[in-house]
Backbone as CSV, one residue per row, in Angstrom:
resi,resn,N_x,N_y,N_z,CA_x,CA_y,CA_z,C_x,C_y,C_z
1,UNK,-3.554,1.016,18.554,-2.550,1.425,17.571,-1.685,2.546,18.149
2,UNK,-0.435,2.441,17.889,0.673,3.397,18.038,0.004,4.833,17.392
3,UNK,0.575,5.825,17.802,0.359,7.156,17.372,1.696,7.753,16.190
4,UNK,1.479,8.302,15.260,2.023,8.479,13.808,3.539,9.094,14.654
5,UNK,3.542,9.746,15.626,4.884,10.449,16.581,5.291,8.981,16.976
6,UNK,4.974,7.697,17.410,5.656,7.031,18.002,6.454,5.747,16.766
7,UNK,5.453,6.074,15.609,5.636,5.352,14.668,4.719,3.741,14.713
8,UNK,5.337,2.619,14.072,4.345,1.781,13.597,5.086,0.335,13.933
9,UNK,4.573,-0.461,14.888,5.245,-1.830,15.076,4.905,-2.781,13.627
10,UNK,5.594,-3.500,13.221,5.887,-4.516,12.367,4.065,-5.224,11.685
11,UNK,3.848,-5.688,13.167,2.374,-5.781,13.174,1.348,-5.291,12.915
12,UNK,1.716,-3.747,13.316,0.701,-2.773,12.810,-0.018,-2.606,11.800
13,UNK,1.740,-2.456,10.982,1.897,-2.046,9.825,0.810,-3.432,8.711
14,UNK,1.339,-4.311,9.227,0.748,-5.707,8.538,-0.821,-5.408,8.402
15,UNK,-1.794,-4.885,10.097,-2.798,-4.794,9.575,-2.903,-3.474,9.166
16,UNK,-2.527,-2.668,9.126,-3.277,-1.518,8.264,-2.984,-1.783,6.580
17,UNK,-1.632,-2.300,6.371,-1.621,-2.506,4.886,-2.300,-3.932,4.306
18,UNK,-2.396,-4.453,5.065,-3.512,-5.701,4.869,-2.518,-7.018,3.917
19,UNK,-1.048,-6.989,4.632,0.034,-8.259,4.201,0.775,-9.199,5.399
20,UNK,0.917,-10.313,5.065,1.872,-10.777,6.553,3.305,-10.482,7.037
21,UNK,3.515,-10.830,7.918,4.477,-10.425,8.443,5.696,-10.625,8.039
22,UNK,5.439,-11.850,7.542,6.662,-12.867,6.179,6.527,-11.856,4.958
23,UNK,5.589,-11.366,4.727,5.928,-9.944,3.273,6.755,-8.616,3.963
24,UNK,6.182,-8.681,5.103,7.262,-7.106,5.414,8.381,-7.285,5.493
25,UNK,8.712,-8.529,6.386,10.018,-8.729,6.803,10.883,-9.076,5.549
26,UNK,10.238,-9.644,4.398,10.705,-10.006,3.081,11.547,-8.237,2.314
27,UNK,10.023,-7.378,2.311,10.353,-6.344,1.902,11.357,-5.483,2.231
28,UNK,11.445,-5.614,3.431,12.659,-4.780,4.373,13.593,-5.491,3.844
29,UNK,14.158,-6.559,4.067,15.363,-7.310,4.115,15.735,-7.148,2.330
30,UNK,14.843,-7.065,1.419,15.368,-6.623,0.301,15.275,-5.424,-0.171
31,UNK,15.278,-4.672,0.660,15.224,-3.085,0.170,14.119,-2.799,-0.359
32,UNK,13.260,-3.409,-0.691,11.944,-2.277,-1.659,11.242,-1.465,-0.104
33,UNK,11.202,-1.442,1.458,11.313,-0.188,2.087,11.733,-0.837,3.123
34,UNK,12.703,0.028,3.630,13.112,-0.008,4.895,12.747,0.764,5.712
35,UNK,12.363,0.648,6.679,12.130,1.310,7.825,12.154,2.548,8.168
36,UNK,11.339,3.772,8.285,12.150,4.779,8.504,12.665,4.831,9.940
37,UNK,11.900,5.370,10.915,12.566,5.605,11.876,13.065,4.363,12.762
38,UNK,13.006,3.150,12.368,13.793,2.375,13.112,14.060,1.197,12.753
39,UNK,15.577,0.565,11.947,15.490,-0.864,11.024,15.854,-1.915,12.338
40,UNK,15.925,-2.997,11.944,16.340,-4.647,12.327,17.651,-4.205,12.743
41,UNK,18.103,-4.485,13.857,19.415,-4.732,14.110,19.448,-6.381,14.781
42,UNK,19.862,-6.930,13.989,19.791,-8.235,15.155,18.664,-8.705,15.439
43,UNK,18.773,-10.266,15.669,17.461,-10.608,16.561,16.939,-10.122,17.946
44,UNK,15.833,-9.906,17.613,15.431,-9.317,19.108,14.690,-8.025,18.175
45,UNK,14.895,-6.595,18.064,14.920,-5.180,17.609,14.073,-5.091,16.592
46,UNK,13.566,-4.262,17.305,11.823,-3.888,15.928,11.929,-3.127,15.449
47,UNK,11.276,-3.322,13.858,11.393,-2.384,13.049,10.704,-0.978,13.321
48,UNK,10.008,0.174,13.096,9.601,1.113,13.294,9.340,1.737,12.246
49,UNK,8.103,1.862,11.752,7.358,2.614,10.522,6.553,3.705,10.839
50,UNK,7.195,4.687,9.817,6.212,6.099,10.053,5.057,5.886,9.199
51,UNK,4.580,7.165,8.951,3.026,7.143,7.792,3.628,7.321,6.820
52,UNK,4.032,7.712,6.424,5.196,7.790,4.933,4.635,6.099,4.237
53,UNK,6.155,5.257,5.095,6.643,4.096,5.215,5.171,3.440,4.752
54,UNK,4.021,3.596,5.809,3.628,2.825,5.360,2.582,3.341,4.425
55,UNK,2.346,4.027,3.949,1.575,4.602,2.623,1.668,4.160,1.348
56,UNK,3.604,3.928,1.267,4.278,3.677,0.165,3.765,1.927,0.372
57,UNK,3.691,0.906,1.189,3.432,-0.097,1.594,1.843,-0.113,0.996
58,UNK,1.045,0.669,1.409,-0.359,0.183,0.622,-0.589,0.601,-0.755
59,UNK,0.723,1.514,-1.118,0.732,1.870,-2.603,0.895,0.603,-3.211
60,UNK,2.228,-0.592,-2.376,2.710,-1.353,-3.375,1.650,-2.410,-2.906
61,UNK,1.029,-2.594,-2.194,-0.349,-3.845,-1.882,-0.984,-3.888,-2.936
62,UNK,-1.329,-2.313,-3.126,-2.416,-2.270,-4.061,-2.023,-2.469,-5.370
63,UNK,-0.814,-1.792,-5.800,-0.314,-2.106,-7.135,-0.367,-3.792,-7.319
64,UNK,0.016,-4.659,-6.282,0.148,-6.233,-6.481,-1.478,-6.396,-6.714
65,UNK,-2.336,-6.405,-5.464,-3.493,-6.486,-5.782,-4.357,-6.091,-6.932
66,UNK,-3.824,-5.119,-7.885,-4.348,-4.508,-9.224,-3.778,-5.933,-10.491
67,UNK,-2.673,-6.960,-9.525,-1.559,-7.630,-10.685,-0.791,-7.686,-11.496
68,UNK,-0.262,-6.199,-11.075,1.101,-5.901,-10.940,2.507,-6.488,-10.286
69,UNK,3.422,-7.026,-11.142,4.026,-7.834,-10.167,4.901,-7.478,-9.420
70,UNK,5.853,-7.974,-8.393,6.494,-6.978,-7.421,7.726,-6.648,-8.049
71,UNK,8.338,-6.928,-9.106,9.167,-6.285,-9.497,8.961,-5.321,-10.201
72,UNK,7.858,-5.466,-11.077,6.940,-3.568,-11.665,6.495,-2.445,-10.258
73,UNK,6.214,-3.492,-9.103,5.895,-2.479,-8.358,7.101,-1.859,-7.917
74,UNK,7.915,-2.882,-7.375,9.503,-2.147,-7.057,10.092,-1.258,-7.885
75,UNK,9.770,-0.992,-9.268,10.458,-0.431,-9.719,9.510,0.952,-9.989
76,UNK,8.080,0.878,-10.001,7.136,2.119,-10.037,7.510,2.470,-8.598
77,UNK,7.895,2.056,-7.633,8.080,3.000,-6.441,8.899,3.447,-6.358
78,UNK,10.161,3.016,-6.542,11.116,3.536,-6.668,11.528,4.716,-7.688
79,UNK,10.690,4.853,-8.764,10.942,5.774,-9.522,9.893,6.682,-9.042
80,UNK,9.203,6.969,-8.415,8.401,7.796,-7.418,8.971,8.211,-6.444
81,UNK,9.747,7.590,-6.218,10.363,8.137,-5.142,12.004,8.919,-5.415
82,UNK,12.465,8.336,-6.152,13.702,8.725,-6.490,14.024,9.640,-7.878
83,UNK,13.393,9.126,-9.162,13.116,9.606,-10.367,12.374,11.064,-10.532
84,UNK,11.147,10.694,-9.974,10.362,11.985,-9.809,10.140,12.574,-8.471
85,UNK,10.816,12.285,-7.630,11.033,13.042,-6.214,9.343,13.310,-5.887
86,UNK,8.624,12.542,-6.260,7.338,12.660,-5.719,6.698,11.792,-4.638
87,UNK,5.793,12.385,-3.880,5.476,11.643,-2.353,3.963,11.176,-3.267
88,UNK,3.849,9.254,-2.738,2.801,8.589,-3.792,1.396,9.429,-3.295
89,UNK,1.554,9.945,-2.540,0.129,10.484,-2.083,-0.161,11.594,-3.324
90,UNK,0.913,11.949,-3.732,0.243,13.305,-4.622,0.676,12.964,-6.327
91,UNK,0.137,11.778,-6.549,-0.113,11.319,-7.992,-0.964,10.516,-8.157
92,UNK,-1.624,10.247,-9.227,-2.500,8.953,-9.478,-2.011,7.828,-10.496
93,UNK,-2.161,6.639,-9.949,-1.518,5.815,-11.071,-2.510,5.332,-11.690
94,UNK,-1.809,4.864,-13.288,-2.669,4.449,-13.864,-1.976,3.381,-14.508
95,UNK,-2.890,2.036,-14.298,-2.846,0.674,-15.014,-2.897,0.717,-16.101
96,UNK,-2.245,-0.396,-17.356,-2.639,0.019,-18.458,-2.748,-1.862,-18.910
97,UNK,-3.317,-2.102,-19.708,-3.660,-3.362,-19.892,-2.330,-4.218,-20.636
98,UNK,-1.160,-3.212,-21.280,-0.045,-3.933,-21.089,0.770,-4.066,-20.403
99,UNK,0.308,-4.129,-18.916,1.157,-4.002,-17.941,2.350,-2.763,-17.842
100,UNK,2.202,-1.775,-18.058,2.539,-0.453,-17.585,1.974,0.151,-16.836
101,UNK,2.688,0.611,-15.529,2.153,1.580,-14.332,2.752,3.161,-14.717
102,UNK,1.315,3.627,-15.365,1.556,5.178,-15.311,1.109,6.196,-14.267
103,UNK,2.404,7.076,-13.811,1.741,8.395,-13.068,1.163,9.399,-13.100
104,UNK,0.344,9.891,-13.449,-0.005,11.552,-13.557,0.058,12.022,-12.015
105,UNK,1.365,13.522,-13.063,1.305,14.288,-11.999,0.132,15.565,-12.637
106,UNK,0.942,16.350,-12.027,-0.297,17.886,-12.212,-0.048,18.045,-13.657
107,UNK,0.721,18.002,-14.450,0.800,18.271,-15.778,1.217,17.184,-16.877
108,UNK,1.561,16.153,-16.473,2.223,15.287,-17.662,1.616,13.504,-17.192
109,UNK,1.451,12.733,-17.782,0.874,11.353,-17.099,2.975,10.280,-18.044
110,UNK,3.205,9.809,-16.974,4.796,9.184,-16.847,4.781,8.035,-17.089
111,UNK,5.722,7.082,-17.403,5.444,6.005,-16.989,6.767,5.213,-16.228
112,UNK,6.182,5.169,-15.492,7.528,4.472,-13.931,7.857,3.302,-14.154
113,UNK,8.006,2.780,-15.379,8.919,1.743,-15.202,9.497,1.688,-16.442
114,UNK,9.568,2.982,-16.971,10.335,3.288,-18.198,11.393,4.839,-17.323
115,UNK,11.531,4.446,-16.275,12.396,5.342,-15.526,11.919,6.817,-15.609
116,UNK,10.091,6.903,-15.478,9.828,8.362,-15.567,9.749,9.564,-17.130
117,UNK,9.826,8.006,-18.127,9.802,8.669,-19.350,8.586,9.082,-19.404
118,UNK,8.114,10.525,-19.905,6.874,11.297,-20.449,6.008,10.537,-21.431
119,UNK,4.871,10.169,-21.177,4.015,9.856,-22.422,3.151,10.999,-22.707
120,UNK,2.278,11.246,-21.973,1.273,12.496,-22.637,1.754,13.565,-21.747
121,UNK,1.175,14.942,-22.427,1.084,15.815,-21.340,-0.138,15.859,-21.274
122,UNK,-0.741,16.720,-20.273,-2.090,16.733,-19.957,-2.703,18.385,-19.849
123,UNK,-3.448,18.019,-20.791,-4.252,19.933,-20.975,-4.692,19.440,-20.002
124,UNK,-5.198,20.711,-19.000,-6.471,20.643,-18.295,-7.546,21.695,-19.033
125,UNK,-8.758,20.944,-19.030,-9.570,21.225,-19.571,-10.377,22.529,-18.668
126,UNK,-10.374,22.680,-17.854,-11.437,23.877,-16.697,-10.379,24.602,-17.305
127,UNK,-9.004,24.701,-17.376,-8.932,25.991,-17.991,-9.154,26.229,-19.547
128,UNK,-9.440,25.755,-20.385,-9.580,26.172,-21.602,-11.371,26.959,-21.750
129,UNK,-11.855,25.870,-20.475,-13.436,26.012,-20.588,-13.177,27.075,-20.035
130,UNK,-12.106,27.651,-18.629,-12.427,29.188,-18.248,-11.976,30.280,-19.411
131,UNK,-11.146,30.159,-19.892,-10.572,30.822,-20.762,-11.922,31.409,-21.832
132,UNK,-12.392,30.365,-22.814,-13.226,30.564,-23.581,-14.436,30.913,-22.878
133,UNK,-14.755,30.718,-21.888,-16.017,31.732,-21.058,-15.633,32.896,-21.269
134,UNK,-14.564,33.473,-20.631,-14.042,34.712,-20.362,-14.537,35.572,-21.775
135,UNK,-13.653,34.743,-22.667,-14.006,35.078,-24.296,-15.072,35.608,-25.004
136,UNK,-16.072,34.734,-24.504,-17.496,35.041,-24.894,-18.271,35.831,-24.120
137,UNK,-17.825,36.189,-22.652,-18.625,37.407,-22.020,-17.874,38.536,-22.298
138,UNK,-16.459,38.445,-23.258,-15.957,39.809,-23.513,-16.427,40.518,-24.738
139,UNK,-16.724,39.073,-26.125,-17.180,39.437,-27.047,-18.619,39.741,-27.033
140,UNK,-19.665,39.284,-26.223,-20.657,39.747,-25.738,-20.514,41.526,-25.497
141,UNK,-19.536,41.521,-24.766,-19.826,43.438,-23.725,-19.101,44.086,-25.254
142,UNK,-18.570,43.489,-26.372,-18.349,44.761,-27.171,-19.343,44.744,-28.015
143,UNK,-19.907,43.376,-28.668,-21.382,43.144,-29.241,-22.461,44.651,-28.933
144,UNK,-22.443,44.122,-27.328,-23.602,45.410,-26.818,-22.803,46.717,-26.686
145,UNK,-21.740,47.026,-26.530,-20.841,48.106,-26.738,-20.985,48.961,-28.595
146,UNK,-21.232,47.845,-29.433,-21.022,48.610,-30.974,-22.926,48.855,-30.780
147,UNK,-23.601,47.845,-30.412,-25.188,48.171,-30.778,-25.582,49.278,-29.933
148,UNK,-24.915,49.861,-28.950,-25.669,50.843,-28.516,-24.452,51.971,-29.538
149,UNK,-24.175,51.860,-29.679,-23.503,53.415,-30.878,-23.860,53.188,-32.027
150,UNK,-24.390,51.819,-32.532,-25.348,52.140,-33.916,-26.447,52.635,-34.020
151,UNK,-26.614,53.316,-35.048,-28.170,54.626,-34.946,-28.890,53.617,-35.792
152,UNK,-30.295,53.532,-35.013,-31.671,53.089,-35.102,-32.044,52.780,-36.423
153,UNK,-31.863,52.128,-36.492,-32.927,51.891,-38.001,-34.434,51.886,-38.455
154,UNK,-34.958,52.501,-39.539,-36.458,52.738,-39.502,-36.627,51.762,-40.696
């Protein structure tokens, strides 16, 4: 295998994302990704894929493989990429049984094929649980703070 500096032959790419060569060349030629560092010019001229390129490529494998179809996937990547200016590595998607592909990012879960419209936001819970710890070892130290200044009872 090529090294991530030299980028990724056509082939490569096929086996690490686990599609044929008739799907990449499909994908390229209709835009859902082109190439980064090096497109088709003509017959003859190889394409050239970075790790990016092909990340976004096992994002959309997997989205098909989940049965998602490629126009939900085309359009959840693209709004990942363009909509929410987010790199797919740093979200999680989530399937939904009516065929909606939702994202959670760090605070809100999206849904990318409603162009990034908000569905939930998302408490995180470790902080409420830190919060209310905090709470109870403070009301604790004044607890023992008032019982040692109350006088003894007989």
């Amino acid at each position: 295998m090529a090294s991530s500096a030299e980028g990724y032959s056509g082939p490569q790419v096929c086996r690490l994302v686990g599609i044929t060569y008739r799907q990449l060349d499909y994908w390229a030629r209709t835009g859902l990704l082109t190439p980064t560092l090096q497109s088709a010019r003509g017959s003859g001229s190889k394409r050239r894929y970075d790790y990016t390129d092909v990340l976004e490529l096992k994002v959309i494998k997997s989205l098909l493989d989940a049965g998602v179809s490629l126009q939900r996937a085309r359009r959840a990547v693209d709004c990942l990429r363009e909509g929410l200016g987010q790199d797919p590595s740093s979200v999680s998607l989530v399937l939904t049984d009516a065929g909606s592909v939702l994202a959670r990012t760090d605070d809100e879960l999206v849904d990318l094929l409603r162009g990034g419209q908000g569905v939930f936001n998302i408490v995180p819970l470790c902080g409420v649980i830190e919060g209310l710890n905090a709470e109870i070892v403070a009301l604790d130290g004044q607890g023992a703070a008032a019982a040692a200044t109350q006088p003894a009872t007989a």
